[in-house]
C-alpha positions in Angstrom: 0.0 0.0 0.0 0.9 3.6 -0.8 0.1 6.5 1.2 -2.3 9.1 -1.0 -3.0 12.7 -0.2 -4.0 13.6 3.2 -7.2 15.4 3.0 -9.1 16.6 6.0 -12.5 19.3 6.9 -13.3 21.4 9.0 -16.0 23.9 9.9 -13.5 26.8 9.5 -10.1 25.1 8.5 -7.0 27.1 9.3 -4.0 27.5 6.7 -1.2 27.0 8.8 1.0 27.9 6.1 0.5 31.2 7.0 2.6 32.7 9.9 0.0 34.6 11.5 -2.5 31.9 11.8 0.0 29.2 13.2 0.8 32.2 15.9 -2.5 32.8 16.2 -3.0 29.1 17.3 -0.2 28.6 19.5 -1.6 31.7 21.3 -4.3 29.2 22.3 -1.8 27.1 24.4 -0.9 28.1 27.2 2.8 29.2 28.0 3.6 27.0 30.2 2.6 23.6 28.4 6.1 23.4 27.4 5.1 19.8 26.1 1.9 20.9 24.2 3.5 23.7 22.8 6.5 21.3 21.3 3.9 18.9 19.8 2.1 22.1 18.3 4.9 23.2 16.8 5.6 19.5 15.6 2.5 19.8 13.5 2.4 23.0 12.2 6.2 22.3 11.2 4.7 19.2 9.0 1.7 21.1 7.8 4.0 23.6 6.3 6.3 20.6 4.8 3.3 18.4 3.5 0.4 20.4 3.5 -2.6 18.6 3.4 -6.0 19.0 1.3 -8.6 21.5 3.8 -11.9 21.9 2.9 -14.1 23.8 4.5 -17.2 21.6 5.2 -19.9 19.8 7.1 -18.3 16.5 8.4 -20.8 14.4 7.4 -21.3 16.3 3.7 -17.7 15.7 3.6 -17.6 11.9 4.8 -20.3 11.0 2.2 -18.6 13.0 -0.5 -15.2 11.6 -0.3 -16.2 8.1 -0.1 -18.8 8.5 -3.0 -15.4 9.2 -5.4 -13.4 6.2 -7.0 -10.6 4.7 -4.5 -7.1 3.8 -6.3 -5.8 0.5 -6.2 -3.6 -0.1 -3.9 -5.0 2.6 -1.5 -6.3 2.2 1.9 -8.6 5.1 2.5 -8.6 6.0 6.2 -10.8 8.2 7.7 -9.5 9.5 11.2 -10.7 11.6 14.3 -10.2 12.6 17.1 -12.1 14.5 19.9 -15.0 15.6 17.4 -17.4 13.0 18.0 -19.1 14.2 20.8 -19.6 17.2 18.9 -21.4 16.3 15.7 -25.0 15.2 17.0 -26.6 12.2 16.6 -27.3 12.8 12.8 -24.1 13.4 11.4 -22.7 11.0 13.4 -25.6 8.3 12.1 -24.7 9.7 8.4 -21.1 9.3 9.0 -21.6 5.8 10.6 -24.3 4.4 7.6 -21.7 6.0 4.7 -18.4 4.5 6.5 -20.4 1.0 7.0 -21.7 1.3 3.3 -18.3 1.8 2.1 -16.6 -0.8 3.8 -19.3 -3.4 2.7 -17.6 -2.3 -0.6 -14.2 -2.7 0.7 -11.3 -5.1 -0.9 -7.8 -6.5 -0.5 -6.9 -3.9 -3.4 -9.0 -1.2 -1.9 -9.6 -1.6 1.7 -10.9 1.2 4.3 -9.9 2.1 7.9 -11.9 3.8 10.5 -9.5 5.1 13.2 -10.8 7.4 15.8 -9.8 8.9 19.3 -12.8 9.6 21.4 -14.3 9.4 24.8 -15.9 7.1 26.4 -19.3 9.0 27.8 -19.1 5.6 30.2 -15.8 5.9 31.7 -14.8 9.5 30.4 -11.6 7.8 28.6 -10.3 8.7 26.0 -9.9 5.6 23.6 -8.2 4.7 20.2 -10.3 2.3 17.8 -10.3 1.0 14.8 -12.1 -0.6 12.0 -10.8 -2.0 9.3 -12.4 -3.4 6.0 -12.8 -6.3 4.7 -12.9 -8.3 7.3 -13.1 -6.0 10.5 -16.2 -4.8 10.9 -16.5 -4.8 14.4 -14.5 -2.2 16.0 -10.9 -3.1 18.5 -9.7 -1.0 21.6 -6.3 -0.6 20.7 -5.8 1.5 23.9 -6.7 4.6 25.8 -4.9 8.2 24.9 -4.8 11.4 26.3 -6.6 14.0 24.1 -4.0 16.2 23.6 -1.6 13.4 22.6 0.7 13.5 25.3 0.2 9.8 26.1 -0.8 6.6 24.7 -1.2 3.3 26.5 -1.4 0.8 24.0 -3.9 -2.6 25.1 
């Protein structure tokens, strides 16, 4: 497998090739989360290298969109998330759930899917790392639990 272009959405997606808005967001940490701060930097460094595809969109719209177009050969297509969840309601996350399930019914060796998300547990207010993977995995596996700012993993 090859990796393709990283492509991602957002309700208002920020370019962070563009000095002021990096700044801007590292004004959102505070100063003294040395740690955070590092990581931050980490990822705006490798937005600026690799930038990926933004779009500014509805997460579901966007979800049903991208899987509606053709998937190379050769491609896994992973969609990945992390601390959005909670935030979508109940029917974006049902569209995002029926078009993801839908797709990797559709799923093969040569073009298989990956659902790979970080989000809490409403149960036990952990934060856990899951995935599903098509063909074959349709249920989904704990892989561990995370903190949400990455500063952590413990891997199950």
């Amino acid at each position: 497998m090859r990796i393709g272009p990283i492509e991602g959405c957002d309700r208002a997606p920020i370019d962070l090739s563009d000095p002021a808005a990096a700044l801007r967001l590292r004004a959102y940490v505070w100063a003294e989360n040395v740690e955070r701060l590092a990581r931050l930097d980490g990822v705006i460094a490798l937005a600026q290298a690799a930038p990926p595809r933004l779009t500014q969109a509805d997460a579901a719209d966007w979800v049903e969109q991208l899987l509606a177009t053709p998937q190379e050969a050769g491609v896994c297509r992973v969609l990945y998330h992390s601390i959005v969840w909670q935030y979508l309601g109940d029917e974006r996350r049902a569209r995002i759930t029926a078009a993801m399930e839908a797709a990797g019914a559709r799923a093969t060796a040569e073009r298989p899917l990956a659902w790979v998300s970080l989000e809490t547990n409403r149960a036990t207010f952990r934060h856990e790392l899951r995935v599903r993977y098509w063909p074959g995995g349709e249920q989904a596996v704990l892989l561990g639990a995370a903190h949400a700012h990455g500063a952590w993993v413990e891997w199950f």
